[in-house]
C-alpha positions as CSV (number, residue, x, y, z in Angstrom):
1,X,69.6,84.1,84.6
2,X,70.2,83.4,81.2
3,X,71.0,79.6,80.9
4,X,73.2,77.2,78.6
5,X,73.8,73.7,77.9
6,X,77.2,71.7,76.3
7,X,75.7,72.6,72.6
8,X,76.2,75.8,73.3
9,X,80.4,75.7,72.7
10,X,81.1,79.6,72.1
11,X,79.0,80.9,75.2
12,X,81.2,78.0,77.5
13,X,84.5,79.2,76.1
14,X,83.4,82.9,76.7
15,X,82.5,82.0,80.0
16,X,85.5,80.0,80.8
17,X,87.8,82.7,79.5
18,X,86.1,85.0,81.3
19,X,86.2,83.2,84.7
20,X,89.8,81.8,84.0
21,X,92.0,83.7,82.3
22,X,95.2,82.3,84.2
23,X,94.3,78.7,82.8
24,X,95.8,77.6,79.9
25,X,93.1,75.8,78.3
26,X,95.1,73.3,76.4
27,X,96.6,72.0,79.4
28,X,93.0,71.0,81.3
29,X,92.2,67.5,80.7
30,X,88.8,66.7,79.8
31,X,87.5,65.8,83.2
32,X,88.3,69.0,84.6
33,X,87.3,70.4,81.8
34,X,84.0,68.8,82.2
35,X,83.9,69.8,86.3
36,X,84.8,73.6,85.5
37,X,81.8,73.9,82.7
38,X,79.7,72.1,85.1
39,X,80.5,74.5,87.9
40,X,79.5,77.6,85.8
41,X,76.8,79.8,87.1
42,X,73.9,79.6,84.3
43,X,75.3,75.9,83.3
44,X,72.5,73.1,83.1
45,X,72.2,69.5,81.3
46,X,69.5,69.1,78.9
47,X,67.7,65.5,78.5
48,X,69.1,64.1,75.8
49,X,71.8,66.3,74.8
50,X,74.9,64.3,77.1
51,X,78.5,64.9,77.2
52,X,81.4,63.7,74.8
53,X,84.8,64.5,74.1
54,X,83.5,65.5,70.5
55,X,81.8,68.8,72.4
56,X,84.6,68.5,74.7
57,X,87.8,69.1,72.4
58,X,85.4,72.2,70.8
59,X,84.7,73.9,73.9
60,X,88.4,73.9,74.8
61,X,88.9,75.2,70.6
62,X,86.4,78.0,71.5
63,X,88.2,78.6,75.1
64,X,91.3,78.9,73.4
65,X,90.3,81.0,70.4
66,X,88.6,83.5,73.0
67,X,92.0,83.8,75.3
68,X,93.3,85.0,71.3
């Protein structure tokens, strides 16, 4: 399995559009937000390379342009 981290923001929104297409993205708050990338198949932390609502708000930008 090919796996991904929270740098990579385009392969999150694809996968999030993908896997949720009757979510409106700009109405998850960043903790779910968080728990559904999480909860992706492929998904995994890298040391070093944490969380933020920086990453956050582009990851729901790149879920939103991808429902576009």
């Amino acid at each position: 399995m090919n796996r991904f981290h929270w740098l990579d923001v385009q392969r999150i929104g694809e996968e999030l559009a993908e896997r949720h297409p009757e979510t409106d993205p700009v109405s998850v708050s960043f903790p779910t937000l968080k728990a559904l990338v999480t909860a992706l198949p492929g998904f995994a932390e890298l040391p070093g390379h944490p969380c933020n609502e920086r990453i956050l708000e582009a990851i729901q930008q790149a879920w939103i342009d991808e429902r576009e």
